[in-house]
C-alpha positions in Angstrom: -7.5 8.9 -20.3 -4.1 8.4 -21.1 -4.4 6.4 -23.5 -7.0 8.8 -25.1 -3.9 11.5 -24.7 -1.5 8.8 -26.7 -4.3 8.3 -29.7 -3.8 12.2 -30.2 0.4 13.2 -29.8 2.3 9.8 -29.6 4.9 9.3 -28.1 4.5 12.5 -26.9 2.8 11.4 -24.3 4.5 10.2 -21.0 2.6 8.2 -17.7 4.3 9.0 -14.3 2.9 6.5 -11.9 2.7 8.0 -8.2 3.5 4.8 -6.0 -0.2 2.9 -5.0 -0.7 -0.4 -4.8 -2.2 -2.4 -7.4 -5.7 -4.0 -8.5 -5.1 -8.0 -7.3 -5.1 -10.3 -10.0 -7.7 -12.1 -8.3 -9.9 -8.7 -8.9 -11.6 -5.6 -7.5 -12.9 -7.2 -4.7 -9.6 -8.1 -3.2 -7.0 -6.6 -1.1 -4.6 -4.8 -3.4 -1.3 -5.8 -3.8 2.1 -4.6 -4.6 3.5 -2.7 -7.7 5.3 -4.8 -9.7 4.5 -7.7 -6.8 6.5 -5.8 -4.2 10.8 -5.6 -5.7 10.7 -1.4 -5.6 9.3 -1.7 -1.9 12.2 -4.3 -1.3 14.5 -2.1 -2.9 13.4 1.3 -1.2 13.5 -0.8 2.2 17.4 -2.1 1.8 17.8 1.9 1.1 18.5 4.9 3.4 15.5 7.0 4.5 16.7 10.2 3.5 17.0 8.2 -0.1 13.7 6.5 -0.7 11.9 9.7 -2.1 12.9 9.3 -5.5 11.6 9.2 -8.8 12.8 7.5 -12.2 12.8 6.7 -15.6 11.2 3.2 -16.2 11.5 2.7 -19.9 14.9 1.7 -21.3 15.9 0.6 -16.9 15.9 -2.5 -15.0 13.0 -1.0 -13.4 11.1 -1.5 -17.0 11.5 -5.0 -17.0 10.0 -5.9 -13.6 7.3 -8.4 -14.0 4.1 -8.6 -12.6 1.8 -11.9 -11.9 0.0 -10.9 -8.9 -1.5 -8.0 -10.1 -4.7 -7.2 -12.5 -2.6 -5.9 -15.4 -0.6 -8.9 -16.1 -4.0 -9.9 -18.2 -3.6 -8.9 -21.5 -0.2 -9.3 -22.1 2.2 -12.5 -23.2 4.7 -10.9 -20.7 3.4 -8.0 -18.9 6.7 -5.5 -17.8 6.4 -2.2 -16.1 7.4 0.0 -18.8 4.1 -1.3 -20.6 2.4 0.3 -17.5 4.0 3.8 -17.1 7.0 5.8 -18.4 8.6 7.0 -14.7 7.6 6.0 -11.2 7.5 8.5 -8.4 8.1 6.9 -5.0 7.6 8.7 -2.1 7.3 6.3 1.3 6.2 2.9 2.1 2.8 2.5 2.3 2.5 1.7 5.9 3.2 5.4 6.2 0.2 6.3 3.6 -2.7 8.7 5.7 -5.9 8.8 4.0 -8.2 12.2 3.7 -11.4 13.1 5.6 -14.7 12.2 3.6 -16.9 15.4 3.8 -20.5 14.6 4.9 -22.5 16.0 2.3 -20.1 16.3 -0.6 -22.6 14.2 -2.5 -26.1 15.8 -2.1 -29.2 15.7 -3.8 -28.5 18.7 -6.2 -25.2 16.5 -7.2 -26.0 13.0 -6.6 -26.9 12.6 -10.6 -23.8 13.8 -11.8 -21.6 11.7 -9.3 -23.2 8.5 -10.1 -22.7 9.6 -14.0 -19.5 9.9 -13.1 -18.3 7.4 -11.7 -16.1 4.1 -12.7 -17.6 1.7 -10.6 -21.1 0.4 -12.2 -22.4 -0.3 -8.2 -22.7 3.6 -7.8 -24.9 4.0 -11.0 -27.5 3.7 -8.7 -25.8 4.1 -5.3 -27.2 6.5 -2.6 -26.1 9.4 -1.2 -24.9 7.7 2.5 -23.4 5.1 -0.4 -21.0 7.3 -1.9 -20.6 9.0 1.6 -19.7 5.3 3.1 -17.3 4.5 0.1 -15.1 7.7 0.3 -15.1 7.1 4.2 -13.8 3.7 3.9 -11.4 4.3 1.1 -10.0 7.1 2.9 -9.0 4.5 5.7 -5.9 3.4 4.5 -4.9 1.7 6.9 -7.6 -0.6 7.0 -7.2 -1.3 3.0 -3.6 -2.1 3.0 -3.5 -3.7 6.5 -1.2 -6.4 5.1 0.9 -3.8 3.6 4.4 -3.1 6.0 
């Protein structure tokens, strides 16, 4: 979408990335790994508590020229940086601390189901089932389990 945004007002356009962890470069079906293969989490760790909400500019920063090889978005590029990946960076707490949301049983019925496998990014839900998509959210939503090696 964004870059759909960028097509239409240039520069414009600005990405804020809200502190997740990252597609592995060894692919989807990996655990995730760090942003920008862990230096803001080192940095936000050396760091007061009361100081590691933050958020800043990337582009123009030594932020903006933090490399990343473990991650998916390295491919692509000669020399992939974080400022090609987003404008600012919102950091709010390690991830150990992230909690996850409750899945809601039935969210995905069978007056919706057609429309949320249309949806959808993932090609495996383009015929996925309803206790599929009900599964998926549950497990995303434990965050602990997905990041286990996360700290």
């Amino acid at each position: 979408m964004g870059n759909f945004v960028y097509d239409k007002i240039g520069k414009k356009a600005i990405t804020i990335f809200l502190h997740a962890p990252w597609v592995s470069a060894a692919g989807y079906g990996e655990k995730p790994v760090y942003p920008v293969d862990g230096v803001i989490d080192a940095v936000m760790r050396e760091l007061p508590s009361d100081y590691r909400r933050v958020g800043f500019d990337v582009n123009n920063t030594p932020f903006g020229d933090l490399p990343s090889v473990s991650s998916f978005y390295k491919y692509g590029y000669n020399d992939f940086k974080l400022e090609m990946f987003c404008d600012g960076y919102v950091y709010q707490k390690p991830f150990s601390e992230y909690e996850g949301v409750t899945s809601i049983k039935g969210f995905v019925s069978e007056d919706n189901i057609d429309y949320a496998r249309s949806q959808s990014p993932n090609p495996f839900f383009r015929s996925a089932t309803i206790e599929d998509f009900y599964n998926a959210q549950r497990e995303d939503a434990d965050i602990k389990r997905r990041l286990v090696h996360f700290h």
